[in-house]
N, CA, C and O atoms as a printed pandas DataFrame, in Angstrom:
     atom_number atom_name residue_name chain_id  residue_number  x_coord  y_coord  z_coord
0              1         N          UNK        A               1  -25.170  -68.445  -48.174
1              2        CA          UNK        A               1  -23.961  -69.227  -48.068
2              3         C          UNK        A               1  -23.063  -68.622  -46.986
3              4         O          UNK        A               1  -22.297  -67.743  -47.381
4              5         N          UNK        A               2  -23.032  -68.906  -45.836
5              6        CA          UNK        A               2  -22.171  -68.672  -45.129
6              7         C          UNK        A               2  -20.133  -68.773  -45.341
7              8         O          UNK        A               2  -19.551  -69.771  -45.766
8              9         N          UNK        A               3  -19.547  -67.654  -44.972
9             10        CA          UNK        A               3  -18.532  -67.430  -44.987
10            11         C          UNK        A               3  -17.422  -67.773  -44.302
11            12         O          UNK        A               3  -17.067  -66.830  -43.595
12            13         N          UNK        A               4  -16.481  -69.040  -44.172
13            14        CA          UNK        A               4  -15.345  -69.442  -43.629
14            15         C          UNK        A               4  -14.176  -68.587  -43.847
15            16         O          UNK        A               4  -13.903  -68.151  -44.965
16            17         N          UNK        A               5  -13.437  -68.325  -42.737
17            18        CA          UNK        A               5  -11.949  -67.373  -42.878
18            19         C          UNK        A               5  -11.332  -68.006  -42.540
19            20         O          UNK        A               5  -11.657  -68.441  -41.435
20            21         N          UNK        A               6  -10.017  -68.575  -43.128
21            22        CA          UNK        A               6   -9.247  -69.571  -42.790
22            23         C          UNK        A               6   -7.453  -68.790  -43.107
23            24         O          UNK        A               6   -7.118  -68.513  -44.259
24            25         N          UNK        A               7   -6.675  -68.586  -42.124
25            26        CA          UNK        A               7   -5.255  -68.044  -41.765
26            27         C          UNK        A               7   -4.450  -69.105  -42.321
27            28         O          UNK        A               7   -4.573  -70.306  -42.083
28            29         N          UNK        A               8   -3.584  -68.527  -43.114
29            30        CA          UNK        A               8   -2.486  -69.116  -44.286
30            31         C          UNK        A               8   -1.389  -69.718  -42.806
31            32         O          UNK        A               8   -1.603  -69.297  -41.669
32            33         N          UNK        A               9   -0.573  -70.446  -43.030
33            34        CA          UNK        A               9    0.572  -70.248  -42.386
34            35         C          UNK        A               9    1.572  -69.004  -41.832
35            36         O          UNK        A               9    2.001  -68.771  -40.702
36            37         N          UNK        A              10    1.737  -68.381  -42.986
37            38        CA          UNK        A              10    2.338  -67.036  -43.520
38            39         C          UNK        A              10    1.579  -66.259  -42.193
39            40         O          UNK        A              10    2.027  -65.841  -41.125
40            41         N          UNK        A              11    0.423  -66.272  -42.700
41            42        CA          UNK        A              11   -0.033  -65.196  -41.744
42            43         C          UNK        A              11   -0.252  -65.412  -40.409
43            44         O          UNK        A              11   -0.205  -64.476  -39.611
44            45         N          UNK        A              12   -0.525  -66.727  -40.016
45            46        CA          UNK        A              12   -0.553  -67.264  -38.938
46            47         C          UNK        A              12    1.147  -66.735  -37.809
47            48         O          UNK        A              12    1.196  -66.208  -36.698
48            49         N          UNK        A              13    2.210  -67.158  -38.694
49            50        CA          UNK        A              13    3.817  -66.813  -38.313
50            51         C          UNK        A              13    3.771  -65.381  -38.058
51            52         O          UNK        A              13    4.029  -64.969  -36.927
52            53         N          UNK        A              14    3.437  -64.504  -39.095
53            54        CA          UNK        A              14    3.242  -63.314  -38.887
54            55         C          UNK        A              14    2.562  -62.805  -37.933
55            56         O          UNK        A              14    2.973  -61.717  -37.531
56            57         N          UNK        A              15    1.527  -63.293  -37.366
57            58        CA          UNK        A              15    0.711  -62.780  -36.295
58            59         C          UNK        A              15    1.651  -62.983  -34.737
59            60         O          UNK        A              15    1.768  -62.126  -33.862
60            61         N          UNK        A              16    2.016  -63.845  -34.738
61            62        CA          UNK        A              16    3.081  -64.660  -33.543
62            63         C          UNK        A              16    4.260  -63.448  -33.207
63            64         O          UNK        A              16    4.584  -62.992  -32.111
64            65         N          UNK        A              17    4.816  -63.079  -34.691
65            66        CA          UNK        A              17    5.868  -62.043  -34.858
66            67         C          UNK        A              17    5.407  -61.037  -34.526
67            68         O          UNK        A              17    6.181  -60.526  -33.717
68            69         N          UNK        A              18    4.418  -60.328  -34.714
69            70        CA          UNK        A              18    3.904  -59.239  -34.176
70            71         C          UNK        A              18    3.426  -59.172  -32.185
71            72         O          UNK        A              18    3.540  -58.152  -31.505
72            73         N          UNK        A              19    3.084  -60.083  -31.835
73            74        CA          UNK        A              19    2.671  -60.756  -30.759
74            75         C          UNK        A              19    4.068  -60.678  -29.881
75            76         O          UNK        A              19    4.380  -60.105  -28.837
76            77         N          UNK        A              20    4.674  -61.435  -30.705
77            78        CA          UNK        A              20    6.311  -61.523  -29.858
78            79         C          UNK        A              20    6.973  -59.932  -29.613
79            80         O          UNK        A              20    7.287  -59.508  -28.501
80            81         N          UNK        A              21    7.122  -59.093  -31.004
81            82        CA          UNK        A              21    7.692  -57.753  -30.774
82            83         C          UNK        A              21    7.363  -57.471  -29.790
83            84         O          UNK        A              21    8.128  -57.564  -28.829
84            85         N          UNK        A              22    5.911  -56.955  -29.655
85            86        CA          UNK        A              22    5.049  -56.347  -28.941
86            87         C          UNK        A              22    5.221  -56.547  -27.627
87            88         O          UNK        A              22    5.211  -55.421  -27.131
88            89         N          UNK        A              23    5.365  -57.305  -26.827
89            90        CA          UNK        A              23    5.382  -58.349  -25.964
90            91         C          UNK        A              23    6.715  -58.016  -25.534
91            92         O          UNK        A              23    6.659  -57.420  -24.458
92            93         N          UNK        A              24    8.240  -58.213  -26.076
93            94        CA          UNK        A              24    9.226  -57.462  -26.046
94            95         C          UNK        A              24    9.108  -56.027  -26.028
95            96         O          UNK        A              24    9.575  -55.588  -24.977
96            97         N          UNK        A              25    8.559  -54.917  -26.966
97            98        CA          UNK        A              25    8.753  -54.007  -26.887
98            99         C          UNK        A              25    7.723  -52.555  -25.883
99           100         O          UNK        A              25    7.930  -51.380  -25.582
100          101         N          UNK        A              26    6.403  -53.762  -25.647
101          102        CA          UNK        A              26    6.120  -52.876  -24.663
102          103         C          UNK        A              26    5.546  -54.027  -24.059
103          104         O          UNK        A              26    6.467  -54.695  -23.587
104          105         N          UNK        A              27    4.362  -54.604  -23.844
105          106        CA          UNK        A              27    4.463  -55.718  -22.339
106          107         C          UNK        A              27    3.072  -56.254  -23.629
107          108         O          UNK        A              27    2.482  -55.699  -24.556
108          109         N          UNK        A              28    3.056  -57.866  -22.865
109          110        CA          UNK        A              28    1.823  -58.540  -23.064
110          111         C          UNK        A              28    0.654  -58.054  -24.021
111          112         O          UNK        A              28    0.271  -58.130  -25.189
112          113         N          UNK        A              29    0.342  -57.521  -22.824
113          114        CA          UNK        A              29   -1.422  -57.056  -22.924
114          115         C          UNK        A              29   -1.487  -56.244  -23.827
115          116         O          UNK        A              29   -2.408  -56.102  -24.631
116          117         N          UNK        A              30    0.050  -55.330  -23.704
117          118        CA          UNK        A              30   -0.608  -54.228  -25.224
118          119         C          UNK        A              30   -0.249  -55.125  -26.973
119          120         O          UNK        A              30   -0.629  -54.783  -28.093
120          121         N          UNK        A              31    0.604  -56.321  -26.551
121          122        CA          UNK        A              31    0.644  -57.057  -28.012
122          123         C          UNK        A              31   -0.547  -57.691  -28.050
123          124         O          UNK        A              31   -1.125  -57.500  -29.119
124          125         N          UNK        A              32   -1.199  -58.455  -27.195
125          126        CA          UNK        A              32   -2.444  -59.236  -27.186
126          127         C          UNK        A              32   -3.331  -58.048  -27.916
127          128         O          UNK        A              32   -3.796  -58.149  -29.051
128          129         N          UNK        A              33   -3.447  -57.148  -27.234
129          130        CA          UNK        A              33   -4.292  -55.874  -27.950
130          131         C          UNK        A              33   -3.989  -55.671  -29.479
131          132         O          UNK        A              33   -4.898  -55.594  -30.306
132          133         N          UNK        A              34   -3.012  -55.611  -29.718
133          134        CA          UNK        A              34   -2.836  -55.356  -31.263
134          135         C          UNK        A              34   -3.018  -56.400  -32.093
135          136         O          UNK        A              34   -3.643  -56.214  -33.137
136          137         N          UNK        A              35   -2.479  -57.738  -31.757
137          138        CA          UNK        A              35   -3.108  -58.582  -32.311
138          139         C          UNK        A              35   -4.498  -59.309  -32.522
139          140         O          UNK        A              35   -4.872  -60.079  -33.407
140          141         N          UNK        A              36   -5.214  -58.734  -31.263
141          142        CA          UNK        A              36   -6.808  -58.752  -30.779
142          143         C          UNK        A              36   -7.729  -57.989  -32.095
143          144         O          UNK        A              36   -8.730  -58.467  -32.629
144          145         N          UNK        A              37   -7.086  -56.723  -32.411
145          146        CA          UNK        A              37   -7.290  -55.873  -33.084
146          147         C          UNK        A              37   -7.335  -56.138  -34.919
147          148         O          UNK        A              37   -8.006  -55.741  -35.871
148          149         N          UNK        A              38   -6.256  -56.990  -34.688
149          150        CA          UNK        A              38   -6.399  -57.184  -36.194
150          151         C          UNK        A              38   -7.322  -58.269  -36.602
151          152         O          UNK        A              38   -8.031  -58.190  -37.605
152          153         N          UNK        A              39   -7.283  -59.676  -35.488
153          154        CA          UNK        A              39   -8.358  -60.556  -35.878
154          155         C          UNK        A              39   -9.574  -60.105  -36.040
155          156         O          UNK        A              39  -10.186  -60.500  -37.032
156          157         N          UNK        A              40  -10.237  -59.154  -35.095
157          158        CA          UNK        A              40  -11.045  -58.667  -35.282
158          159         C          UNK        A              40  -11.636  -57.931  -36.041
159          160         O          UNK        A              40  -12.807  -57.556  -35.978
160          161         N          UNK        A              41  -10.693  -57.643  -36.942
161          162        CA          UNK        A              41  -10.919  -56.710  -38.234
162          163         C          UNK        A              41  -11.330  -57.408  -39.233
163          164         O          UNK        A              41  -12.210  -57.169  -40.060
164          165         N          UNK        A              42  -10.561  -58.388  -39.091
165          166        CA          UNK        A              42  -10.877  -59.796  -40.272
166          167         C          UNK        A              42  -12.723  -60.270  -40.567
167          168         O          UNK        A              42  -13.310  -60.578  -41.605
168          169         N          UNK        A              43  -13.314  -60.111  -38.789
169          170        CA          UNK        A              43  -14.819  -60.483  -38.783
170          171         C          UNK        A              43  -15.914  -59.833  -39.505
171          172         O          UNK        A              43  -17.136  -59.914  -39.385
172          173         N          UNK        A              44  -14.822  -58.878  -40.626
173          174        CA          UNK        A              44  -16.330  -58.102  -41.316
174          175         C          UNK        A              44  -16.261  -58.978  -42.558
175          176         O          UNK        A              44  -17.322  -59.219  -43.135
176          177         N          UNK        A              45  -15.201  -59.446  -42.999
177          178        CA          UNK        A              45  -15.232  -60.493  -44.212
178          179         C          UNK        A              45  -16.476  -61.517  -43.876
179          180         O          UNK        A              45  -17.011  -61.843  -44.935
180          181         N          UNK        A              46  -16.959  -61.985  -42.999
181          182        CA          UNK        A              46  -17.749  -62.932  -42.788
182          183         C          UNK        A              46  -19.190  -62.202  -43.412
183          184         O          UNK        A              46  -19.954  -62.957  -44.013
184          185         N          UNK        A              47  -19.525  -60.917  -43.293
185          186        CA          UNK        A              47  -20.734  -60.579  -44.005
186          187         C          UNK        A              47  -20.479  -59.777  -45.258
187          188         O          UNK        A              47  -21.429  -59.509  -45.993
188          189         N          UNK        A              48  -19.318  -59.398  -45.532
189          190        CA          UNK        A              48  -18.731  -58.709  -46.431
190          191         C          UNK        A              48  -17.002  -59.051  -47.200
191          192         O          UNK        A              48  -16.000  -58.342  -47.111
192          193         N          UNK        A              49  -17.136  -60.098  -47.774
193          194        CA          UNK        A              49  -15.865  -60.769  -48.174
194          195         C          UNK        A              49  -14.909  -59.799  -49.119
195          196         O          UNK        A              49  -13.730  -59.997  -49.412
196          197         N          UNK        A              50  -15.851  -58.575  -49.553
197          198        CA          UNK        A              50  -15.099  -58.213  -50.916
198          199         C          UNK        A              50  -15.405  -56.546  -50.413
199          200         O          UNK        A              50  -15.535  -55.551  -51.125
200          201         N          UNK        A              51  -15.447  -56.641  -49.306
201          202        CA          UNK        A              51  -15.300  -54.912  -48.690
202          203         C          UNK        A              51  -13.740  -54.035  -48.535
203          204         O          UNK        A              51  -13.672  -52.820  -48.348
204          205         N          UNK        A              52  -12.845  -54.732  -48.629
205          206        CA          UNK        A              52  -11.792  -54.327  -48.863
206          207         C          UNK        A              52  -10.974  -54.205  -49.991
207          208         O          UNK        A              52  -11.044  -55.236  -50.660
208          209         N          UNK        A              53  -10.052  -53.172  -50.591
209          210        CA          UNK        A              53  -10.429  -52.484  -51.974
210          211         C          UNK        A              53   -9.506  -53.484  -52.394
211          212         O          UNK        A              53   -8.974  -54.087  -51.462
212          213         N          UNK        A              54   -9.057  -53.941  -53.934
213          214        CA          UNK        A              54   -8.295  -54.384  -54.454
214          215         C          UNK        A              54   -6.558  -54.426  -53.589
215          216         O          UNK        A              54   -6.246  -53.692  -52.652
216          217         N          UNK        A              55   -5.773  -55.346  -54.148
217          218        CA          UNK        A              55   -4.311  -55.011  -53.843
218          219         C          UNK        A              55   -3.410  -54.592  -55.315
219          220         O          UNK        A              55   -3.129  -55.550  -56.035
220          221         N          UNK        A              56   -3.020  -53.397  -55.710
221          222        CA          UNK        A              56   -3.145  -53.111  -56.774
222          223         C          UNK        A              56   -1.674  -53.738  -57.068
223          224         O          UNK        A              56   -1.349  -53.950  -58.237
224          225         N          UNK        A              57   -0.637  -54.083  -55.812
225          226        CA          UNK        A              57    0.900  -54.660  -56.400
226          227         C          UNK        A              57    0.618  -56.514  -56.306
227          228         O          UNK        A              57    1.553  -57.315  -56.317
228          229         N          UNK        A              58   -0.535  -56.829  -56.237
229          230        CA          UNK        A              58   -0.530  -58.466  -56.614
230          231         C          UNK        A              58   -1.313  -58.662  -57.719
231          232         O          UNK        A              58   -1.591  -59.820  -58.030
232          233         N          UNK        A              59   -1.888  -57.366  -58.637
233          234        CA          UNK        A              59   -2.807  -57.784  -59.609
234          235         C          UNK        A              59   -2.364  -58.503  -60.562
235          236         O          UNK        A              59   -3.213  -58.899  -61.361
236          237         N          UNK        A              60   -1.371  -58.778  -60.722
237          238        CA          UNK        A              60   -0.487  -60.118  -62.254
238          239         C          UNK        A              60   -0.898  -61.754  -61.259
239          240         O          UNK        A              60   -1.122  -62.749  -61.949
240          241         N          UNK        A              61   -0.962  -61.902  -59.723
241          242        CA          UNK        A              61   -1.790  -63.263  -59.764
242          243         C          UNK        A              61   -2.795  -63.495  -59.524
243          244         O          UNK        A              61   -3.557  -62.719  -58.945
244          245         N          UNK        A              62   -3.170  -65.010  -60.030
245          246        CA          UNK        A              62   -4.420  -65.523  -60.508
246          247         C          UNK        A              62   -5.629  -65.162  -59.476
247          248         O          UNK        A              62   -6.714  -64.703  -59.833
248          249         N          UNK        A              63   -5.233  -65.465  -58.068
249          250        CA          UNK        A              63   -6.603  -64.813  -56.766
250          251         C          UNK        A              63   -6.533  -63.461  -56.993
251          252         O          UNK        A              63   -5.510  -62.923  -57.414
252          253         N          UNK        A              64   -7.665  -62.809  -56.716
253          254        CA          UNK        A              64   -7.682  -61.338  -56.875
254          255         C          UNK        A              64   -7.958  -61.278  -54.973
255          256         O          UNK        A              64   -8.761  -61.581  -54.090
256          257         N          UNK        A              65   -6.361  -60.527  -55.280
257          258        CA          UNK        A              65   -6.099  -59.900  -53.792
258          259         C          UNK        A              65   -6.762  -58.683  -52.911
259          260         O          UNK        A              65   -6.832  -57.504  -53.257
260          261         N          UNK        A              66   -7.050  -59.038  -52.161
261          262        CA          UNK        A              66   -7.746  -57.646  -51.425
262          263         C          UNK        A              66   -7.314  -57.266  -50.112
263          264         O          UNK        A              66   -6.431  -58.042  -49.748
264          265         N          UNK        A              67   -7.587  -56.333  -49.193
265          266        CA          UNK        A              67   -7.038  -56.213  -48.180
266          267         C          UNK        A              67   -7.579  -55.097  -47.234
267          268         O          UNK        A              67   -8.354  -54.258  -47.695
268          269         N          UNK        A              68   -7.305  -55.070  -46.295
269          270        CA          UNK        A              68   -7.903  -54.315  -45.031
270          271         C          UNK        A              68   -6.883  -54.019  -43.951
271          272         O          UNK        A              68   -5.779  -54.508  -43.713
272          273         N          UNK        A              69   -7.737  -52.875  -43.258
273          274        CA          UNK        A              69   -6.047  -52.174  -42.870
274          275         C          UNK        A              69   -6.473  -51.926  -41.462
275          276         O          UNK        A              69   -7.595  -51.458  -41.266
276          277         N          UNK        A              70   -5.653  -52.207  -40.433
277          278        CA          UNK        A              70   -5.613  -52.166  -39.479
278          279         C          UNK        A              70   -5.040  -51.613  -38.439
279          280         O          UNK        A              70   -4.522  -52.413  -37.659
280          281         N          UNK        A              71   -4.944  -50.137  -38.091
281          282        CA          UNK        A              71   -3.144  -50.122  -37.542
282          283         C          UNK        A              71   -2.031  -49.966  -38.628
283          284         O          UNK        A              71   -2.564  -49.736  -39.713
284          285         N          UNK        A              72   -1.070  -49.999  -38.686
285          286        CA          UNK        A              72   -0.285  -49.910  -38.777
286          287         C          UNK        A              72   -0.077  -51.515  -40.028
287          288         O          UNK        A              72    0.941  -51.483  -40.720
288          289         N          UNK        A              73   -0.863  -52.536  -40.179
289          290        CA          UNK        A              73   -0.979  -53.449  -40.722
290          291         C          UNK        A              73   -1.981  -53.660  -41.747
291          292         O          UNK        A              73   -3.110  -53.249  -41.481
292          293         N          UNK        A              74   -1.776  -54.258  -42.944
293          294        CA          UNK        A              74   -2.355  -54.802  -44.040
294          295         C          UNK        A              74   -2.908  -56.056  -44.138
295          296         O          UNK        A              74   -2.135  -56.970  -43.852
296          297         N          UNK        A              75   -3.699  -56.274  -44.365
297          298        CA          UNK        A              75   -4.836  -57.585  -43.869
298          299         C          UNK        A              75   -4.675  -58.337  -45.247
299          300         O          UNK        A              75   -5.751  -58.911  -45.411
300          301         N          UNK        A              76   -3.747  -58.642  -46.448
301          302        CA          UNK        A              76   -3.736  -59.327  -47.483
302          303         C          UNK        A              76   -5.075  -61.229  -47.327
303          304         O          UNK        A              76   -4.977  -62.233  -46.622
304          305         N          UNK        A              77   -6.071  -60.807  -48.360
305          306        CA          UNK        A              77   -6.868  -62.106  -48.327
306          307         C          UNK        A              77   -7.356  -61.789  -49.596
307          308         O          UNK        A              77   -7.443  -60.633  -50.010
308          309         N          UNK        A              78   -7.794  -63.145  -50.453
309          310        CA          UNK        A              78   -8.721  -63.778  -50.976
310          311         C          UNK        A              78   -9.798  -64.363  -51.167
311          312         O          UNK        A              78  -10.062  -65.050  -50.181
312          313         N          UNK        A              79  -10.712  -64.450  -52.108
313          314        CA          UNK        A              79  -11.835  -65.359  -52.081
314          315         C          UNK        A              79  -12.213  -65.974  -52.817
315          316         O          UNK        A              79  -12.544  -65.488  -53.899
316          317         N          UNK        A              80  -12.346  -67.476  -52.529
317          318        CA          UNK        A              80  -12.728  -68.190  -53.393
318          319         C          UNK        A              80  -13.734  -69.088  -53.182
319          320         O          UNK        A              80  -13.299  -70.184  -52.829
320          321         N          UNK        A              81  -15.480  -68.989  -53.312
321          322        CA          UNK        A              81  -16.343  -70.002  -53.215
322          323         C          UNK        A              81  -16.622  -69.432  -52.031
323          324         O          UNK        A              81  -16.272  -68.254  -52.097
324          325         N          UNK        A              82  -17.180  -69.744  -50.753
325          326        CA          UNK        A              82  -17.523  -69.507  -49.429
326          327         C          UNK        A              82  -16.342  -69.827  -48.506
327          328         O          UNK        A              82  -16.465  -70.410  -47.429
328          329         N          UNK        A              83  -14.940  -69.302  -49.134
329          330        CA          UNK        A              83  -13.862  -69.549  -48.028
330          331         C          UNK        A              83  -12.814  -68.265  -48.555
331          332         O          UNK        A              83  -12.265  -68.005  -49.626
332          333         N          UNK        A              84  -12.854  -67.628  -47.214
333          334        CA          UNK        A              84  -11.976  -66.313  -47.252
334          335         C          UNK        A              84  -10.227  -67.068  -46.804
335          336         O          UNK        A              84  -10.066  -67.865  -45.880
336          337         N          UNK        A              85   -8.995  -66.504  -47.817
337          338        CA          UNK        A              85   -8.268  -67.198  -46.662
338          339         C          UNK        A              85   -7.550  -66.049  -47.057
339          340         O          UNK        A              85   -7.436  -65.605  -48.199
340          341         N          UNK        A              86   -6.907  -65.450  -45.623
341          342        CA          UNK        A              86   -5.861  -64.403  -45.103
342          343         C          UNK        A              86   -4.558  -64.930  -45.724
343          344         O          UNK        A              86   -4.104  -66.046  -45.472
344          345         N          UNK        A              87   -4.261  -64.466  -46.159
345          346        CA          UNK        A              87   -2.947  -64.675  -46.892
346          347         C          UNK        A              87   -1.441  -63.869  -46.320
347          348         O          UNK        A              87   -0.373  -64.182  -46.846
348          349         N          UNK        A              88   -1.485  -62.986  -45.381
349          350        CA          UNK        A              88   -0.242  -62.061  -44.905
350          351         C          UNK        A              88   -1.116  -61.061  -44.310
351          352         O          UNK        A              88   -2.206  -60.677  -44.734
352          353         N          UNK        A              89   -0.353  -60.613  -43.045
353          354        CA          UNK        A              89   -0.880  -59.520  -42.296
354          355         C          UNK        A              89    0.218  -58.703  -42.458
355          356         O          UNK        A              89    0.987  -58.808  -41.503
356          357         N          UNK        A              90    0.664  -57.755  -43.496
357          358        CA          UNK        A              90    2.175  -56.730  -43.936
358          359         C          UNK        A              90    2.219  -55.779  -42.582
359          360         O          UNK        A              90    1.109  -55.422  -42.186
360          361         N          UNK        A              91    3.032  -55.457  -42.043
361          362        CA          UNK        A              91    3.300  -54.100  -41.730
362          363         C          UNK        A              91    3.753  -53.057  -42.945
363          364         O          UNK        A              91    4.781  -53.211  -43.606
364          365         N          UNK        A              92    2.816  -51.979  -43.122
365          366        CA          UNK        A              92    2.788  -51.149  -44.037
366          367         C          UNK        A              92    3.955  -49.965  -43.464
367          368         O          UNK        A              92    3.945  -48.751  -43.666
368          369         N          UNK        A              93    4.718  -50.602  -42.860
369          370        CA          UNK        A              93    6.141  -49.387  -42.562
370          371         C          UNK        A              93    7.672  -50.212  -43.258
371          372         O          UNK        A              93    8.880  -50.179  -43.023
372          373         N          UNK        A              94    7.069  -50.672  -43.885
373          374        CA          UNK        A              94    7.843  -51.629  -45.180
374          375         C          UNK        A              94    8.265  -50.958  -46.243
375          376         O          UNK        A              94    8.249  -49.739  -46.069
376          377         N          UNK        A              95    8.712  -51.383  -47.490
377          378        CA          UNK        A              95    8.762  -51.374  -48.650
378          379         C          UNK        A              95    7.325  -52.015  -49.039
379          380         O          UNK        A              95    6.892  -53.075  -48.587
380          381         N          UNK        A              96    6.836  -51.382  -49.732
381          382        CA          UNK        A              96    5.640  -52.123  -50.579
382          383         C          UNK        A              96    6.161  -53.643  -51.678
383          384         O          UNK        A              96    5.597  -54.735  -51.745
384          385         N          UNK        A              97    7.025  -53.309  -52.190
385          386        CA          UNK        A              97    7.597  -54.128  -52.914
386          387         C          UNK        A              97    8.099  -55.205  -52.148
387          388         O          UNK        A              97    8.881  -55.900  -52.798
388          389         N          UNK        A              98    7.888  -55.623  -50.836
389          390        CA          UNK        A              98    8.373  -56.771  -49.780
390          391         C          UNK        A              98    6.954  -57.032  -50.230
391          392         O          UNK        A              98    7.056  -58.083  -50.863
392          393         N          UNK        A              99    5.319  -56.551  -50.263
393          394        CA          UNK        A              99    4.465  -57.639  -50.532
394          395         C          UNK        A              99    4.348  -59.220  -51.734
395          396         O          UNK        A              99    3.772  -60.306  -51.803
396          397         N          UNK        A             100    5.586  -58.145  -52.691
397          398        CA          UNK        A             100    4.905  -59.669  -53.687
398          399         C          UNK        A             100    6.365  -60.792  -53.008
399          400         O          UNK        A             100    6.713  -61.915  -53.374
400          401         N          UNK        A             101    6.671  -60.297  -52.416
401          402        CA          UNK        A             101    7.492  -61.434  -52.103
402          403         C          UNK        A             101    7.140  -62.198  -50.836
403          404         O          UNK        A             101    7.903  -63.051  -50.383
404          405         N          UNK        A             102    6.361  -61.989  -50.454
405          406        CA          UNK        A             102    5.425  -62.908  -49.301
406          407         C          UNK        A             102    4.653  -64.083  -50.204
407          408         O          UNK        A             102    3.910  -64.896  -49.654
């Protein structure tokens, strides 16, 4: 059964935001890079959906959250059936407690 990864809104906005800082805070190419970086991280879910360990501050809802880490960023996704969907890309220089409120 092949594996679909499909980007929430949320995370989609979030990626843009990171893209934009970046882009502001040091030039282009090095935000393209970081954001290059994280999609690409995402491509091991396609042979391995459940390789990233639990999310232990979303375990009270119903998807069982998982996540992968990238940098400086948290790869929040789910799975359900043959469709992975990314749910939030966190910057982990946060409050942890900003995840359940995404």
């Amino acid at each position: 059964m092949e594996i679909r990864i499909e980007w929430s809104e949320l995370s989609e906005r979030q990626l843009k935001d990171i893209f934009d800082y970046y882009s502001i805070k040091a030039n282009t190419r090095i935000a393209r890079k970081i954001v290059n970086r994280i999609i690409n991280r995402v491509g091991i879910l396609e042979s391995n959906p459940f390789s990233g360990p639990k999310e232990e501050l979303l375990i009270d809802y119903p998807e069982e959250y998982r996540y992968l880490v990238e940098s400086n960023y948290k790869i929040i996704y789910w799975k359900r059936d043959n469709l992975v969907t990314i749910a939030s890309v966190f910057d982990c220089r946060q409050n942890p407690d900003k995840i359940k409120k995404k």
